[in-house]
C-alpha positions as CSV (number, residue, x, y, z in Angstrom):
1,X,44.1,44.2,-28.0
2,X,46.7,44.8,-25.2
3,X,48.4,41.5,-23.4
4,X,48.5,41.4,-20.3
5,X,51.6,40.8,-18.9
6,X,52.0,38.5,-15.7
7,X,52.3,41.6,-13.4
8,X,49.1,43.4,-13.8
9,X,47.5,39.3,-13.6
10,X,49.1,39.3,-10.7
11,X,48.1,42.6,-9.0
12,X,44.4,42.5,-10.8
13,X,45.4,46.4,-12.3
14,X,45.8,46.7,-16.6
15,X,47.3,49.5,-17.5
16,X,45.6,51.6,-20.6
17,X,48.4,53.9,-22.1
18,X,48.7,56.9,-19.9
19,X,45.0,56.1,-18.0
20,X,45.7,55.4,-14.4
21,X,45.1,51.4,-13.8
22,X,41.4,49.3,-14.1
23,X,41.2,47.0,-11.9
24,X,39.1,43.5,-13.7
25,X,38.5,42.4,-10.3
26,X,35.3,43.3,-8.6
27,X,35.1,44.1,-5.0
28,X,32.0,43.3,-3.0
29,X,30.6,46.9,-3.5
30,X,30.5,46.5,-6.7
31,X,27.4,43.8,-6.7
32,X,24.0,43.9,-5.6
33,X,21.8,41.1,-4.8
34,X,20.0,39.9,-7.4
35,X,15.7,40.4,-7.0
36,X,13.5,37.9,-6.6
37,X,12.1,37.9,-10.5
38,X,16.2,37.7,-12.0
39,X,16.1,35.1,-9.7
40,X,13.0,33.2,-11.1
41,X,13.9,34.0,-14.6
42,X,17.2,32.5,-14.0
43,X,16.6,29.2,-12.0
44,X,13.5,27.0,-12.3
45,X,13.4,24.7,-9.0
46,X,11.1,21.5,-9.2
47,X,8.6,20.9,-6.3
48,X,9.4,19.1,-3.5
49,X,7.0,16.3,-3.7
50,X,7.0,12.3,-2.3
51,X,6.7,9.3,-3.8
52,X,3.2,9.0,-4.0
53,X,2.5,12.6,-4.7
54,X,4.9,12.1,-7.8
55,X,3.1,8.4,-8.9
56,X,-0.4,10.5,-8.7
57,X,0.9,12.9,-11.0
58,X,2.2,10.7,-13.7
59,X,-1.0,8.0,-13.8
60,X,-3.1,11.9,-14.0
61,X,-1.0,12.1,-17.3
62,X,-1.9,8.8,-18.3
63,X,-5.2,9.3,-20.6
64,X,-6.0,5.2,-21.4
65,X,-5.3,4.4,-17.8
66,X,-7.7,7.2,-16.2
67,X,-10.3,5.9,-18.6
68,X,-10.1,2.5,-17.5
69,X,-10.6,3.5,-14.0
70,X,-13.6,5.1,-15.4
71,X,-15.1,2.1,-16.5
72,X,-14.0,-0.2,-13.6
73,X,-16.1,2.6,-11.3
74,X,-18.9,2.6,-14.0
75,X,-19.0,-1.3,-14.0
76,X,-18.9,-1.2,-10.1
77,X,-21.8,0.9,-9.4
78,X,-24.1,-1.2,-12.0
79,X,-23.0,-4.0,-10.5
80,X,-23.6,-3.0,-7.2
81,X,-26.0,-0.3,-7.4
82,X,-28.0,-1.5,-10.4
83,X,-29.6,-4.8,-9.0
84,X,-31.3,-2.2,-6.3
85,X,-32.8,0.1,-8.8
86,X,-34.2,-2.4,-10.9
87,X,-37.9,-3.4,-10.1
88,X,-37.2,-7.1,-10.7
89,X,-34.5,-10.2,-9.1
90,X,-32.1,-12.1,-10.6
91,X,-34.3,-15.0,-10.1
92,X,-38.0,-13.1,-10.9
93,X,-39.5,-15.3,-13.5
94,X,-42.2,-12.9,-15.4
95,X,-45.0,-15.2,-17.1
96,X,-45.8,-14.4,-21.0
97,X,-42.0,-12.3,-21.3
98,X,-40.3,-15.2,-22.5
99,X,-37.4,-14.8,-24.9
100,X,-38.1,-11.0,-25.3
101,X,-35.9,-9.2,-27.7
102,X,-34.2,-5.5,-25.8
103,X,-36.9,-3.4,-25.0
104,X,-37.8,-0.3,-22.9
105,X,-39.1,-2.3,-20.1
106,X,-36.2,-5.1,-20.7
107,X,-33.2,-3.3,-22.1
108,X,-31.0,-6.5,-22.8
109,X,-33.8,-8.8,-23.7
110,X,-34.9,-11.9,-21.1
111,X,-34.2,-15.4,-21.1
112,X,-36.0,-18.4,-21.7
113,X,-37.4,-18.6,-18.3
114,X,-38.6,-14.7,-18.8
115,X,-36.1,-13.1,-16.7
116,X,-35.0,-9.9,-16.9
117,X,-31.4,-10.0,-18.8
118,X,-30.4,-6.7,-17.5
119,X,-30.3,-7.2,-14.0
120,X,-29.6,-10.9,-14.4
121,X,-25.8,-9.2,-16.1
122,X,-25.5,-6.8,-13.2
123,X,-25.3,-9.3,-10.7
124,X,-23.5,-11.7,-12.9
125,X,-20.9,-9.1,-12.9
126,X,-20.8,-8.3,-9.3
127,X,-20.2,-11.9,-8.8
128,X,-17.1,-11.8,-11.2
129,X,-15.5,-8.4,-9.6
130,X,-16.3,-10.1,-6.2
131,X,-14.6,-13.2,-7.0
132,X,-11.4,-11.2,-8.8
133,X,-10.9,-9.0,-5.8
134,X,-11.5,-11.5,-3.3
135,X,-9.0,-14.4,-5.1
136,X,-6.3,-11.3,-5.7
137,X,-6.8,-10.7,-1.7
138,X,-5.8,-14.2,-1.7
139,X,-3.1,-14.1,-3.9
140,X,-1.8,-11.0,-2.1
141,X,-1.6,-12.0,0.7
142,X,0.0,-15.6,0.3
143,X,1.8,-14.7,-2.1
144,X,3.8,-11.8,-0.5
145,X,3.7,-14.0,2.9
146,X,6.0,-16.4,1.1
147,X,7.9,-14.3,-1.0
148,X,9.0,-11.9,1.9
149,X,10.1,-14.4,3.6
150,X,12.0,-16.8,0.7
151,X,13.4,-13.4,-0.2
152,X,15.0,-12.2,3.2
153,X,16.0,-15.8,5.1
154,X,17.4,-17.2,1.7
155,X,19.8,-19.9,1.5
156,X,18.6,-23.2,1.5
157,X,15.0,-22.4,2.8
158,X,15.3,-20.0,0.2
159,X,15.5,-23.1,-2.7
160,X,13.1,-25.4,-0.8
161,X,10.5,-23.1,-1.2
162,X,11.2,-21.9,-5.1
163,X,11.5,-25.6,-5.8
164,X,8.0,-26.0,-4.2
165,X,6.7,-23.2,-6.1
166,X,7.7,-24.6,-9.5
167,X,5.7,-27.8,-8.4
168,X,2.8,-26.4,-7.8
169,X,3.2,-23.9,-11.0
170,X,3.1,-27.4,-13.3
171,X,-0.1,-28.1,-11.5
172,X,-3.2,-27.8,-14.1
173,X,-5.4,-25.4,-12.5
174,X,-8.7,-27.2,-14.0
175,X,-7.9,-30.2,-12.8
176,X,-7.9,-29.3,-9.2
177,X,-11.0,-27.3,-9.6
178,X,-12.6,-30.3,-10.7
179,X,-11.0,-32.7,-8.1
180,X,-12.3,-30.1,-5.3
181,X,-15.4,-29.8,-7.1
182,X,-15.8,-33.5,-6.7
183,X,-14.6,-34.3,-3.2
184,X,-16.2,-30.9,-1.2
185,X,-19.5,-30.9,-3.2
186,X,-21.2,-33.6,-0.8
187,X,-19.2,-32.3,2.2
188,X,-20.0,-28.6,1.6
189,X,-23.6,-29.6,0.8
190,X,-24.0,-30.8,3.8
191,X,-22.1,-28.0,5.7
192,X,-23.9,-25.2,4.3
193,X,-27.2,-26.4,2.6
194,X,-28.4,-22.9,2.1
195,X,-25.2,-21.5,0.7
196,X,-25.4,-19.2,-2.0
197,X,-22.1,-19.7,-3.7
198,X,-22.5,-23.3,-4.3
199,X,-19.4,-25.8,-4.3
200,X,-18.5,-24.3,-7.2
201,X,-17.4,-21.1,-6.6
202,X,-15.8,-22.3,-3.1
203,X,-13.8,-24.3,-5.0
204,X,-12.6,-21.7,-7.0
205,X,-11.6,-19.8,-4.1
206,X,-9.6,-22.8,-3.0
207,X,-7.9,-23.1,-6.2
208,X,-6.8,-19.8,-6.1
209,X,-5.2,-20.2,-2.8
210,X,-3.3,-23.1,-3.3
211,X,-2.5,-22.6,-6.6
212,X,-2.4,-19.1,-8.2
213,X,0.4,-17.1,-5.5
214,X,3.3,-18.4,-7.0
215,X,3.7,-15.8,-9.6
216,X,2.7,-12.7,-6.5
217,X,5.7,-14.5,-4.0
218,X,8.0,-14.7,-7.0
219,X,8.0,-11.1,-7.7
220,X,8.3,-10.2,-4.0
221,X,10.8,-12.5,-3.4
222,X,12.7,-10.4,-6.4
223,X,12.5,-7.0,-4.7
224,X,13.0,-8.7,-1.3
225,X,16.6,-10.2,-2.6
226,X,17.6,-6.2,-4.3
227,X,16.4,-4.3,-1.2
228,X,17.9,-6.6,1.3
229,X,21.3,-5.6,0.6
230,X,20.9,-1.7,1.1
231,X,22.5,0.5,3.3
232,X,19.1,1.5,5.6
233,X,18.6,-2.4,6.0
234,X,22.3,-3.2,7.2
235,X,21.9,0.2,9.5
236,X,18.6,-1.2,10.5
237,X,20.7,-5.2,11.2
238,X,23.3,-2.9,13.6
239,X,20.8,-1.1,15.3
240,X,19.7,-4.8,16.9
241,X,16.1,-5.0,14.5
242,X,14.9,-8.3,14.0
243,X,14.0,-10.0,11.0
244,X,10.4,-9.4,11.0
245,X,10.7,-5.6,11.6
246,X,12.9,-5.2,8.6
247,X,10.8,-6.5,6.6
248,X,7.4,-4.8,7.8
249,X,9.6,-1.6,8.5
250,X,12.4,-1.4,5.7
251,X,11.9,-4.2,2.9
252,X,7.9,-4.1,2.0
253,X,7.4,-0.6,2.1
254,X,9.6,-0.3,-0.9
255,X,8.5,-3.0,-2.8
256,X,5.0,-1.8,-2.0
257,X,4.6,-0.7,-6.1
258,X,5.3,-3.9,-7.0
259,X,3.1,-6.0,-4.9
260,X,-0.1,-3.4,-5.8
261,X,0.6,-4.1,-9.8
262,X,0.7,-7.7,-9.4
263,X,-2.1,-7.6,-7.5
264,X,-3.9,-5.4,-9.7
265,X,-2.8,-7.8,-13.0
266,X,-4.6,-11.0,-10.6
267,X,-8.0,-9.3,-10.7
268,X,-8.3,-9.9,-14.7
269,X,-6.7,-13.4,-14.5
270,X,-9.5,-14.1,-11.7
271,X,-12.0,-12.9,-13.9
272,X,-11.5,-14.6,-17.0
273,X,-10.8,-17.6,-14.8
274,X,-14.2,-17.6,-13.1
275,X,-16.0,-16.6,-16.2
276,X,-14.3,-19.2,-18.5
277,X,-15.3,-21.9,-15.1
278,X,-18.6,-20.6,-15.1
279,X,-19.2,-20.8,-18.9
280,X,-18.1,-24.8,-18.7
281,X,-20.2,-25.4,-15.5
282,X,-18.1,-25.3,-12.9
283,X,-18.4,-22.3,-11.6
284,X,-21.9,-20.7,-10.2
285,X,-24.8,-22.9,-9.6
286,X,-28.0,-22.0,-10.4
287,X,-29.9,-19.9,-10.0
288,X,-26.9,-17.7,-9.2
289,X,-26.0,-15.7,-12.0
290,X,-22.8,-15.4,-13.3
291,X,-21.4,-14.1,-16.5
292,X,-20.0,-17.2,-17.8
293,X,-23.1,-19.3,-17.0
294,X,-25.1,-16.3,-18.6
295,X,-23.0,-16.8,-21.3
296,X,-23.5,-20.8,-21.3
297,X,-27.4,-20.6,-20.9
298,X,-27.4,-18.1,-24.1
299,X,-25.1,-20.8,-26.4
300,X,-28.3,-23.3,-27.4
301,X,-29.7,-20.2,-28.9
302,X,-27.1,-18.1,-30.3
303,X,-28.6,-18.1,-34.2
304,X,-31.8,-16.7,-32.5
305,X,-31.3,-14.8,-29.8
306,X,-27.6,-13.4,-30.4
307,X,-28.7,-10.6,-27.4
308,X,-27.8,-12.8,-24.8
309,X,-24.5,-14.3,-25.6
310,X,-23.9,-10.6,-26.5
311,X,-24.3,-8.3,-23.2
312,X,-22.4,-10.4,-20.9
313,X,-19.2,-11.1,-23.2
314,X,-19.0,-7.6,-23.5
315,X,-19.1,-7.0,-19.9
316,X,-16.4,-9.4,-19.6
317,X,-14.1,-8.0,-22.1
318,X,-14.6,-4.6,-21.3
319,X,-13.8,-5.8,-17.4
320,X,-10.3,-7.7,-18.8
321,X,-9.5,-4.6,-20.8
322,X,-9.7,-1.8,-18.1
323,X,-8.3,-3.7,-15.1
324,X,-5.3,-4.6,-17.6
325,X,-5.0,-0.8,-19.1
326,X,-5.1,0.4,-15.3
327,X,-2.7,-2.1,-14.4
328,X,-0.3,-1.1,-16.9
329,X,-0.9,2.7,-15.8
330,X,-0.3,1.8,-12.2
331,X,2.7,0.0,-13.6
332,X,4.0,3.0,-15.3
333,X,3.4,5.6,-12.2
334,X,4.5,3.6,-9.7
335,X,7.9,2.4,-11.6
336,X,10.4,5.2,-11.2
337,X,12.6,3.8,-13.9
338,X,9.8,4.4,-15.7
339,X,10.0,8.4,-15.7
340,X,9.9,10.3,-19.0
């Protein structure tokens, strides 16, 4: 092979023997534009799609967690839907059906009163999916009230309130139920002597509120403290925007994954909460059906009628487990760290 001296580099021309001169530079006639297929072939360019668009498209990839949805909607609808199809209440006592064994009239047996187990469950569990989504409601809404605003102001007010939440975190939960039960029973008896819920489940409700946001307004507080420092928020602080429109505007937009999965991971904790309440009698009052009292009225016969502890502790476990699988696919679809 011929080396090429630092005169024909210079000029771009290599002389061959006695050839005339190549030129190894290429002029713009030389080229064409390349068609749309050596394009293609040559460069692969991802979609253009937002943040949502992309978290839609990784929870679709996520078998477990679109199966869990399934069930939550499947529980839904016969919870909801159920109790209007069947031909009896939750409270229809049917004479001579005592203690039946699942049938085709009674699919999950009756009680000892002769009520229809079946529909009994379904509104047993619309009364623990009301009470999850209604406390996380609660939760959600304290909770990133708090934390938003621990999160952005900081400082001192900033320790006052995390000191206050780490009091009320040692609080037993049970015991304030049963001190609410205690002191609003008489009061909300006479307030609402037709209520439905009972002192019980109001008290729950109350519990949740006082007690069960500290977890939601830590969490904010978190993404608060690493948003709050970014370049849109100290663009937004020069352009004259006040506190409260940065954080509507600017800080929970972005922390808007985070707030959903917390919220999501409450509904289960409500859930087994209620139920476990329910099933030690402080929960639902009779004859409200819930799944934990279903579950305590079925314990004095449990060697004999195994049916009805069965139905509703599998409704509640197969409640826990979806909300927690879709929880954790919400988790991994809404997380961008998270990416494959």
């Amino acid at each position: 092979m011929k080396k090429i001296s630092e005169n024909e580099k210079q000029t771009g021309q290599v002389y061959v023997g006695k050839h005339q001169p190549y030129s190894f530079m290429l002029s713009f006639e030389d080229t064409t534009p390349a068609t749309d297929e050596e394009k293609a072939a040559r460069v692969r360019m991802r979609e253009s799609t937002t943040y949502w668009q992309d978290a839609m498209k990784r929870f679709r990839k996520n078998k477990v967690a679109l199966a869990s949805l399934g069930l939550i909607v499947f529980i839904f609808l016969f919870a909801f839907v159920g109790p209007l199809l069947s031909p009896y209440s939750y409270e229809h006592q049917i004479r001579g059906s005592e203690r039946l064994f699942p049938c085709y009239e009674h699919p999950f047996g009756t009680d000892t009163l002769g009520r229809d187990l079946l529909v009994r469950t379904m509104v047993g569990a619309r009364i623990s999916m009301a009470v999850g989504i209604f406390c996380a409601l609660i939760v959600l809404i304290i909770g990133t009230l708090v934390g938003s605003v621990s999160g952005y102001l900081g400082g001192w007010f900033d320790n006052i309130l995390m000191r206050f939440c780490e009091i009320i975190y040692s609080v037993p939960d049970i015991l304030i139920i049963i001190i609410l039960q205690i002191s609003l029973k008489r009061f909300l008896d006479d307030v609402f002597p037709n209520a439905t819920l009972g002192s019980g489940m109001i008290s729950i409700f109350v519990a949740f509120a006082m007690l069960y946001w500290v977890n939601m307004a830590r969490q904010v507080r978190g993404q608060i403290l690493s948003l709050k420092q970014r370049e849109y928020v100290l663009a937004a602080r020069a352009l004259g925007a006040g506190g409260g429109h940065i954080v509507r505007k600017h800080l929970l937009p972005n922390a808007v994954g985070t707030i959903i999965v917390t919220a999501m991971f409450q509904i289960p904790a409500a859930i087994f909460t209620e139920s476990f309440l329910s099933f030690m009698g402080l929960g639902a009052s009779a004859p409200l059906a819930s799944l934990g009292s279903l579950a305590n009225n079925a314990l004095s016969g449990l060697n004999s009628y195994p049916y009805q502890m069965f139905f509703p502790a599998m409704i509640i476990a197969v409640l826990i487990f979806a909300f927690n699988q879709f929880g954790d696919g919400l988790r991994d679809a809404l997380d961008p760290r998270l990416k494959e």
